[in-house]
Short mmCIF file of the C-alpha atoms (twelve columns), coordinates in Angstrom:
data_MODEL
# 
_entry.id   MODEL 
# 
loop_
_atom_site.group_PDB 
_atom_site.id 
_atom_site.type_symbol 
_atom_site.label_atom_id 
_atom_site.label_alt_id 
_atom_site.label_comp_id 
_atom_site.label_asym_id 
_atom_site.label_seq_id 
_atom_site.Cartn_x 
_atom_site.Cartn_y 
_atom_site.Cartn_z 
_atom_site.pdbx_PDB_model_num 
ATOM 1   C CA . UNK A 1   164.270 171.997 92.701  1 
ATOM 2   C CA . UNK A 2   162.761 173.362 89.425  1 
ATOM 3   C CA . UNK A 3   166.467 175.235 88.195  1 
ATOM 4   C CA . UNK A 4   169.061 173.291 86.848  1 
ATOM 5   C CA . UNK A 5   172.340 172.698 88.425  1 
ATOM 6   C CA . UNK A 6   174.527 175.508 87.500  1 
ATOM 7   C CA . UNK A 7   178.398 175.675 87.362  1 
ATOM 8   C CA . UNK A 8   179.533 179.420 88.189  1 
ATOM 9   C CA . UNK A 9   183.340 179.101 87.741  1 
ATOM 10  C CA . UNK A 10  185.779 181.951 89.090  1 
ATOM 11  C CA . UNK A 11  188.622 183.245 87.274  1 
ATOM 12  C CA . UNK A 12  191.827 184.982 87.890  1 
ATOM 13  C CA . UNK A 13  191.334 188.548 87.471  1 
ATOM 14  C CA . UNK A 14  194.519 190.507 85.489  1 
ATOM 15  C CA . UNK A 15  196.948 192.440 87.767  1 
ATOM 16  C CA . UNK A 16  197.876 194.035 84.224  1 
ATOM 17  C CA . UNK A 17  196.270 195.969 81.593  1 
ATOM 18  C CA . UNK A 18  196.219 192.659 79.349  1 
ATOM 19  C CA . UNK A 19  192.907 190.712 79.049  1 
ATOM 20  C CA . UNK A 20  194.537 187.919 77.101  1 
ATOM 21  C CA . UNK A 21  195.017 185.605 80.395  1 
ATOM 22  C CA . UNK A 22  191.013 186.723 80.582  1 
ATOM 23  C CA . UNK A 23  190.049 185.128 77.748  1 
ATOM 24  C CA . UNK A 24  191.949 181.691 77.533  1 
ATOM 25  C CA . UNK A 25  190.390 181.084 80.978  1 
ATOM 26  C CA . UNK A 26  187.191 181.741 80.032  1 
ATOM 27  C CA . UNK A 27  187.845 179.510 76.546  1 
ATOM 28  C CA . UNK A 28  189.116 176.882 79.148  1 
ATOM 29  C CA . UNK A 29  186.281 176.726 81.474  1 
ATOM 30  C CA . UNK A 30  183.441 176.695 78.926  1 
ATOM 31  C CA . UNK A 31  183.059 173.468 78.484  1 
ATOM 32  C CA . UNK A 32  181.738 173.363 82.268  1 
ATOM 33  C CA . UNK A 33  180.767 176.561 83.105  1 
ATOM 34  C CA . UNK A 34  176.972 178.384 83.057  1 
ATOM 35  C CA . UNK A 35  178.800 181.918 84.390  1 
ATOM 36  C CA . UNK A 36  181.790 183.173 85.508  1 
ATOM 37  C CA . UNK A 37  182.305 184.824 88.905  1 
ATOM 38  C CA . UNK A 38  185.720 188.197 88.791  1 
ATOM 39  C CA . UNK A 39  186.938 188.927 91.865  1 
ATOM 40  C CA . UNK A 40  187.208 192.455 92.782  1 
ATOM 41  C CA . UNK A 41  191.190 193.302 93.941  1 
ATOM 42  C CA . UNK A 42  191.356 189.859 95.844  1 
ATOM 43  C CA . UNK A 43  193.620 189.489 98.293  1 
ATOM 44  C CA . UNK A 44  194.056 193.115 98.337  1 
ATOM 45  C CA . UNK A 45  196.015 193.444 95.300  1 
ATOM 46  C CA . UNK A 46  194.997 195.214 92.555  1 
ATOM 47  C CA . UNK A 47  193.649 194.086 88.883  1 
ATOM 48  C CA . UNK A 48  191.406 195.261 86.141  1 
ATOM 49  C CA . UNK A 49  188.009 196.407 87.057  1 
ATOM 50  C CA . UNK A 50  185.521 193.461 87.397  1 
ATOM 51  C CA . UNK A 51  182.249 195.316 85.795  1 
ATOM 52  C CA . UNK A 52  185.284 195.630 83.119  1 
ATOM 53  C CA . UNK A 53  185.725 191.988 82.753  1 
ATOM 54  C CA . UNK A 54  182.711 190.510 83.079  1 
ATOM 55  C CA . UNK A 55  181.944 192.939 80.557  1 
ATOM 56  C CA . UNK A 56  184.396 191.374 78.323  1 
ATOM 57  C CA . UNK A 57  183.283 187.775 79.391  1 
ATOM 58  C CA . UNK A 58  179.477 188.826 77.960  1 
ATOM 59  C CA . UNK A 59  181.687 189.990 74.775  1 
ATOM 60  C CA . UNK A 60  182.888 186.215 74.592  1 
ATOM 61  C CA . UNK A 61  179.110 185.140 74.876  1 
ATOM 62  C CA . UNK A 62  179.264 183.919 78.788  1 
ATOM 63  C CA . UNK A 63  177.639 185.111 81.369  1 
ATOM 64  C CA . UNK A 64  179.915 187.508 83.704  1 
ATOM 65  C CA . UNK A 65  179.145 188.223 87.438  1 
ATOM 66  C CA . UNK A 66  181.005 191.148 88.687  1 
ATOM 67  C CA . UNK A 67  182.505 190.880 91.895  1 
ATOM 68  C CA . UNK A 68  182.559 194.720 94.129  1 
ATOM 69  C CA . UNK A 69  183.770 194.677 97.562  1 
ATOM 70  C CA . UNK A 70  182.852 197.672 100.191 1 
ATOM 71  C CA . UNK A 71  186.301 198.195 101.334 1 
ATOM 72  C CA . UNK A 72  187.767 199.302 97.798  1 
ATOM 73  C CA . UNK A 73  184.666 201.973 97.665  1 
ATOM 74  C CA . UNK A 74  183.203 204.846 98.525  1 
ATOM 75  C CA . UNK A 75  179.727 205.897 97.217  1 
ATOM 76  C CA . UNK A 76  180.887 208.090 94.732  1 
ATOM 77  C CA . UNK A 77  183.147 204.829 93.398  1 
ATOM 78  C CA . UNK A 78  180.108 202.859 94.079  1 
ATOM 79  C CA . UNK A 79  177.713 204.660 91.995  1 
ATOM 80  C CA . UNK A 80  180.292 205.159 88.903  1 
ATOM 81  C CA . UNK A 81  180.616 200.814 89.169  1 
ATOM 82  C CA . UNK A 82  176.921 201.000 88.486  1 
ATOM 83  C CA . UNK A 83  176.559 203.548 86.019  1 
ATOM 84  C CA . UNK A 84  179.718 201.699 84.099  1 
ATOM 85  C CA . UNK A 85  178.025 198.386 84.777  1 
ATOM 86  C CA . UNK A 86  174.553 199.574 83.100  1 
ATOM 87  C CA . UNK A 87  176.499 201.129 80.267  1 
ATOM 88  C CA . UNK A 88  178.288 197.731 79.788  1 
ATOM 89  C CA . UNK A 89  175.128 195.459 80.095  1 
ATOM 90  C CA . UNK A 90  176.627 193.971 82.961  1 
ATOM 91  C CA . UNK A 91  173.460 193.186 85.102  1 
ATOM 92  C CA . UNK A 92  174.893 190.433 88.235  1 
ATOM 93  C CA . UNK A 93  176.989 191.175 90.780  1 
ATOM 94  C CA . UNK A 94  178.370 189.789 93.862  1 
ATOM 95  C CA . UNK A 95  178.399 192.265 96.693  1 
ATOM 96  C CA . UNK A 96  181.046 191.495 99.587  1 
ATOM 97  C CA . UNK A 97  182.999 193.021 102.350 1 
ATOM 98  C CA . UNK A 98  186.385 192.048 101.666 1 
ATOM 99  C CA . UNK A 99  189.536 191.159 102.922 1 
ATOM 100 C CA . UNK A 100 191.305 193.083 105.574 1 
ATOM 101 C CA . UNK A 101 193.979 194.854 102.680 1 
ATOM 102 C CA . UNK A 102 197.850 194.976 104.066 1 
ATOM 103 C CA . UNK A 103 197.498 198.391 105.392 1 
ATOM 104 C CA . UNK A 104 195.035 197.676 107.609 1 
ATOM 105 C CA . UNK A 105 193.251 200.606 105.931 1 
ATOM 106 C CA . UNK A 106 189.290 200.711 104.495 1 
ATOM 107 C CA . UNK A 107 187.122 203.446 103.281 1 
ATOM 108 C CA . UNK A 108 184.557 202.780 105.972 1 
ATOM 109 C CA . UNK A 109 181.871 204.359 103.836 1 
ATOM 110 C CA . UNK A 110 180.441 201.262 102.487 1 
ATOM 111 C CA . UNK A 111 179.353 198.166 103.980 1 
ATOM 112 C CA . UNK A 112 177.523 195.251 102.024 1 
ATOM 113 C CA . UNK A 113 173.945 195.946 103.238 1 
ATOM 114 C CA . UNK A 114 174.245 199.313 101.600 1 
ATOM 115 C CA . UNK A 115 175.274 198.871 98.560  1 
ATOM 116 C CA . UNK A 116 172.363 196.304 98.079  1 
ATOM 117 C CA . UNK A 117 170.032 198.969 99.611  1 
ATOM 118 C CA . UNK A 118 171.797 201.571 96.762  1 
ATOM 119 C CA . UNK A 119 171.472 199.099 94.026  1 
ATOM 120 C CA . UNK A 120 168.174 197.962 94.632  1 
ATOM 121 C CA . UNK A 121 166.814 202.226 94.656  1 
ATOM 122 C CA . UNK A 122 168.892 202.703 91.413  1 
ATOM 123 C CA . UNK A 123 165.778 200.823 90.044  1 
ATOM 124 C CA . UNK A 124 163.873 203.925 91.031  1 
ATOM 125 C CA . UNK A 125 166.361 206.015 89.808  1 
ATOM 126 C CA . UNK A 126 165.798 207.874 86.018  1 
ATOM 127 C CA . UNK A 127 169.280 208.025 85.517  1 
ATOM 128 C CA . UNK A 128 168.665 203.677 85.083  1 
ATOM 129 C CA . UNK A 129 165.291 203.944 82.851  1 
ATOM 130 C CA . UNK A 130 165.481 201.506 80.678  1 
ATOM 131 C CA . UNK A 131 168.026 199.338 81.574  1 
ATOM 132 C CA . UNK A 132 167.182 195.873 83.505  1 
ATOM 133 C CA . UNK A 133 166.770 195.686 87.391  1 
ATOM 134 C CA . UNK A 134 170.343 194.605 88.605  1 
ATOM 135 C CA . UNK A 135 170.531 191.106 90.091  1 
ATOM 136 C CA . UNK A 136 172.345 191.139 93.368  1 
ATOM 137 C CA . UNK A 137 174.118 188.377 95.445  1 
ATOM 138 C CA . UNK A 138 175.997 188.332 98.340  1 
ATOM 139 C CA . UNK A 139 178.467 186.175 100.250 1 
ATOM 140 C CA . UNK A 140 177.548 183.681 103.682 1 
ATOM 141 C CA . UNK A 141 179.605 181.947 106.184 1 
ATOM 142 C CA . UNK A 142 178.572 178.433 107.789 1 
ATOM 143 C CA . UNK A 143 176.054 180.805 110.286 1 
ATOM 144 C CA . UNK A 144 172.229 181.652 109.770 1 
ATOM 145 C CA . UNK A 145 171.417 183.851 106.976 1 
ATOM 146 C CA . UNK A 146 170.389 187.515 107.975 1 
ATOM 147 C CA . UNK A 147 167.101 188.305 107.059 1 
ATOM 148 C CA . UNK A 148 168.245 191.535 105.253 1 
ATOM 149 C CA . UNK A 149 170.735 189.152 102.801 1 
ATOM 150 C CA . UNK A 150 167.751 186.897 102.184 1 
ATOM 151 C CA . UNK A 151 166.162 189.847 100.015 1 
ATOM 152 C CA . UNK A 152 169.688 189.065 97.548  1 
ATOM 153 C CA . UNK A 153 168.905 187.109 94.299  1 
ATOM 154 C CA . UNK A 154 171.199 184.401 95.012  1 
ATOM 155 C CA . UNK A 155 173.311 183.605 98.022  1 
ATOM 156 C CA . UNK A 156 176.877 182.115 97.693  1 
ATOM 157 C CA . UNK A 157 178.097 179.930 100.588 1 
ATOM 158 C CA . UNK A 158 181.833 180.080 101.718 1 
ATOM 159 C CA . UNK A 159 184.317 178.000 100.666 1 
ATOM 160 C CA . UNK A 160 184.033 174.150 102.314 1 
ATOM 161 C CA . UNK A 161 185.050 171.005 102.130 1 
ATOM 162 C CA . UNK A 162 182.738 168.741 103.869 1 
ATOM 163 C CA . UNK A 163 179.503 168.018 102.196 1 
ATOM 164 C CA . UNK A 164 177.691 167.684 105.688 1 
ATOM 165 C CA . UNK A 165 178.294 170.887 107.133 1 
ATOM 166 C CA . UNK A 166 177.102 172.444 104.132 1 
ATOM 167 C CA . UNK A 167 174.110 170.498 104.053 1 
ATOM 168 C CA . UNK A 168 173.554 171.451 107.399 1 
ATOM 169 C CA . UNK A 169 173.822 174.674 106.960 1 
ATOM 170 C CA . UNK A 170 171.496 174.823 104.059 1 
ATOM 171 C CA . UNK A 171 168.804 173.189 106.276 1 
ATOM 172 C CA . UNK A 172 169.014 176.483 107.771 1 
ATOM 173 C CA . UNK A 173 168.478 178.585 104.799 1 
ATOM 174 C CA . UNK A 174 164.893 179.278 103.454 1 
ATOM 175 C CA . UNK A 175 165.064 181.336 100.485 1 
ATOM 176 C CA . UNK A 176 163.373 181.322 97.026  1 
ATOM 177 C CA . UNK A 177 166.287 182.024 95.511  1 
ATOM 178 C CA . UNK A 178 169.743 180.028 93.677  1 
ATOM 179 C CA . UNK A 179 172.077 179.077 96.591  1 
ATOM 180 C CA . UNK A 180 175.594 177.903 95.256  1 
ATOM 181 C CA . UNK A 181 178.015 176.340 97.761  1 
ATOM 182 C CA . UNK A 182 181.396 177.181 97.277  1 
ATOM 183 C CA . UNK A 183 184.373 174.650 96.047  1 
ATOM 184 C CA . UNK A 184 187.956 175.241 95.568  1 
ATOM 185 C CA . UNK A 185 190.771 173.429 94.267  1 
ATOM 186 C CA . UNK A 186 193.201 172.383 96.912  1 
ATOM 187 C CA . UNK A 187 196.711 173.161 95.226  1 
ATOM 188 C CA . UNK A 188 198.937 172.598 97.927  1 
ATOM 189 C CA . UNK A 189 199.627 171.948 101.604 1 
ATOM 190 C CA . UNK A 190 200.479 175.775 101.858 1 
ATOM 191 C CA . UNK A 191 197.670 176.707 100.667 1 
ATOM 192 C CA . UNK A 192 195.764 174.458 102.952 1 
ATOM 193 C CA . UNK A 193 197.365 176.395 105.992 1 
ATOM 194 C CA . UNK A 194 196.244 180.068 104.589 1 
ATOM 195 C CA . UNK A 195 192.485 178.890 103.696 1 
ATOM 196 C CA . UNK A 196 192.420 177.497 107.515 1 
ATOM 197 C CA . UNK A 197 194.235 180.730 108.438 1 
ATOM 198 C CA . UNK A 198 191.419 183.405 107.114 1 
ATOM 199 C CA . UNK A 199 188.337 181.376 106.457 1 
ATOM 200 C CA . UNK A 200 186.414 181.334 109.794 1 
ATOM 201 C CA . UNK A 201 185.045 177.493 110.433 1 
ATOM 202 C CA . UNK A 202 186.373 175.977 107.849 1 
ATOM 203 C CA . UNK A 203 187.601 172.167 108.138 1 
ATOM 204 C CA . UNK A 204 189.837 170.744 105.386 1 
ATOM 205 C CA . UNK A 205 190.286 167.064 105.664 1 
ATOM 206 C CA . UNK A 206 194.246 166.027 106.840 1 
ATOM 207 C CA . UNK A 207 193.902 163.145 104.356 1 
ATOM 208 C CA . UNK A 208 193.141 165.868 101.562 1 
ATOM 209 C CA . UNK A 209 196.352 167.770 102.592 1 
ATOM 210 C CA . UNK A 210 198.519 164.440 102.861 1 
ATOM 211 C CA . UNK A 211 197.609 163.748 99.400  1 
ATOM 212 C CA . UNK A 212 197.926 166.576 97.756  1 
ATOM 213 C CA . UNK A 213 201.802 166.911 99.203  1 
ATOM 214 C CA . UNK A 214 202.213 163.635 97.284  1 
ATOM 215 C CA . UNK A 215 200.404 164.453 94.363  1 
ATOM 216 C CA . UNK A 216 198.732 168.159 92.965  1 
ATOM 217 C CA . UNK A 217 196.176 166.660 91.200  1 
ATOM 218 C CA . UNK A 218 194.342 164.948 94.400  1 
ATOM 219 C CA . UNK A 219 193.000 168.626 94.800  1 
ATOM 220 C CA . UNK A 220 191.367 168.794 91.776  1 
ATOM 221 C CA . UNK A 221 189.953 165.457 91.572  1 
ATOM 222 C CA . UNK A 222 188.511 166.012 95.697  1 
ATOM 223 C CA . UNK A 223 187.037 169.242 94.409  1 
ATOM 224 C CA . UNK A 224 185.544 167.454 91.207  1 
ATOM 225 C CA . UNK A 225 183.958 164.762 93.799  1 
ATOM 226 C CA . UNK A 226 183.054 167.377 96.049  1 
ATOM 227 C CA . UNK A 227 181.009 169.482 93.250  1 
ATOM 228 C CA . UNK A 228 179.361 165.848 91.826  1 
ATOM 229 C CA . UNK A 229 178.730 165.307 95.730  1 
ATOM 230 C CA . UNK A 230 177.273 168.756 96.150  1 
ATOM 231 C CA . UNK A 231 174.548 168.347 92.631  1 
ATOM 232 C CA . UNK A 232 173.742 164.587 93.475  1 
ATOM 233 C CA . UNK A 233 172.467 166.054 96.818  1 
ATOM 234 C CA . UNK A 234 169.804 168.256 95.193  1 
ATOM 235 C CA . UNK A 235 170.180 170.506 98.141  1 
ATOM 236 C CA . UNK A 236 171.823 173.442 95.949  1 
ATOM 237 C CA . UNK A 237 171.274 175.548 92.901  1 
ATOM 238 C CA . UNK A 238 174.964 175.409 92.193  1 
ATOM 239 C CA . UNK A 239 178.203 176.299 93.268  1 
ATOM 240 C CA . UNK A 240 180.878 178.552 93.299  1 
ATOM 241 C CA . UNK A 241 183.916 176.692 92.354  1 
ATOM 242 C CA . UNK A 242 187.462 178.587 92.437  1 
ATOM 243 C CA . UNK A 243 190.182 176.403 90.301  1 
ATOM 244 C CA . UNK A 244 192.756 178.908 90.976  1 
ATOM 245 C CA . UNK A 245 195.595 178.363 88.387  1 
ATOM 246 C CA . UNK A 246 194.269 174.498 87.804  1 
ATOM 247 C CA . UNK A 247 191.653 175.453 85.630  1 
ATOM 248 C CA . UNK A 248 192.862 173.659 82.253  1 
ATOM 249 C CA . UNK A 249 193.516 170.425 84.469  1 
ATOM 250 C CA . UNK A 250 189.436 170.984 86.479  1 
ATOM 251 C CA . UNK A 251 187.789 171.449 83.490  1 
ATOM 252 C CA . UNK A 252 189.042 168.611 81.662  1 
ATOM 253 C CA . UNK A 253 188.270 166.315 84.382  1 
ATOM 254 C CA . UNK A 254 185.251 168.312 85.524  1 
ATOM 255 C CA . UNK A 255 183.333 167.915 81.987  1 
ATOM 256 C CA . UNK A 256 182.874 164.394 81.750  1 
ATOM 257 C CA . UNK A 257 181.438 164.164 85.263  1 
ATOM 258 C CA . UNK A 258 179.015 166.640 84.488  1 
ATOM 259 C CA . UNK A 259 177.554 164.656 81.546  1 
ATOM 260 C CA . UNK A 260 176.436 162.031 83.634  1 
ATOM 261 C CA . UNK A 261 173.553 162.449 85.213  1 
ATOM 262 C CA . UNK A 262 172.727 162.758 88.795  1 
ATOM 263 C CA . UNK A 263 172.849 159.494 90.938  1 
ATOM 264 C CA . UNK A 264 170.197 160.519 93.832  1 
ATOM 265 C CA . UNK A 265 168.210 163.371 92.396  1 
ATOM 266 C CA . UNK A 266 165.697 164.664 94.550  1 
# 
């Protein structure tokens, strides 16, 4: 591959008008990061606008990719988040469906494909003269690639934790464009259950869950591996890596890993 291996590290967006939490992650997660990735109301809860924050991450000279979800939105909301977005300088964005809120309630309006089709003709729209073409990714499960998602600029693959079904599943995947797989920090047994719970086909090792009930910091040091595994494979652009609320303890143990270099480059 002719791009470098990039780190695109996702914070925890505020559920409160206070940016502060904002800004010592992003301070954090420097030392290993190329971009950072705000959710948009995850888990159905929700927080500060993301074209806000990644806004305010470009303000703290990083690179911010806005997270918008489809069931949060309707058009009208949809076109505002761009308008906002172009106003801010915020140019990337990651385009998903999201989680099924509590309520069991969504707009229905939007769905992913359209609001790339509606961001990709906002380059044809006056109202955007002047201001650079958006760069658009979306989300994919372990499952061929549609051929309307391979027209994103980057792709980010779900959540896994087993190097060979993601390598599998990139065998799968032609596309001239970044493809990160996703990694996240395993902070507890519980959390092992909920992943398992509402991420379709995903496998999470019982050894990984048996040790981090003994000891937290086994997830962080399996997802460190994982991400080392995941570069020395030269089968990805990237990933997506989620450190939840261990990001002080990832990055510390995360940078010096990333200064060596890569054992089987391709």
């Amino acid at each position: 591959m002719t791009r470098g291996f990039e780190v695109v590290c996702e914070i925890e967006p505020p559920t409160r008008p206070d940016l502060r939490r904002v800004r010592h992650q992003i301070g954090v997660l420097d030392a290993v990061a190329d971009a950072f990735l705000i959710p948009d109301n995850h888990i159905g809860r929700a927080t500060v606008s993301s074209v806000a924050v990644a806004h305010e991450v470009q303000a703290m000279g990083a690179t911010g990719i806005a997270c918008l979800n489809a069931r949060d939105r309707n058009l009208l909301g949809f076109q505002r988040d761009l308008l906002t977005a172009a106003a801010y300088g915020v140019q990337r964005f990651l385009f998903v469906y999201g989680d099924k809120p509590a309520s069991g309630n969504r707009t229905g309006e939007l769905t992913v494909r359209s609001m790339l089709d509606q961001a990709r003709a906002a380059t044809a729209d006056p109202v955007f003269a002047g201001h650079p073409r958006f760069q658009i990714g979306v989300a994919s499960g372990m499952r061929p690639l549609p051929a309307w998602k391979q027209q994103a600029d980057f792709v980010f693959a779900q959540v896994s934790y087993s190097l060979d079904d993601l390598l599998r599943w990139r065998e799968t995947v032609t596309i001239d464009a970044p493809v990160y797989a996703g990694v996240m920090v395993l902070a507890s047994a519980a959390m092992a259950r909920n992943l398992a719970a509402t991420i379709p086909d995903i496998t999470i090792p019982d050894a990984l869950v048996q040790a981090v009930e003994h000891d937290p910091d086994a997830g962080i040091a399996a997802a460190c591996e994982h991400v080392m595994a995941i570069r020395d494979s030269g089968a990805f652009d990237g990933v997506h890596l989620v450190p939840v609320s261990r990001y002080r303890q990832t990055a510390a143990r995360l940078e010096p890993l990333l200064r060596e270099p890569p054992r089987n480059p391709r």
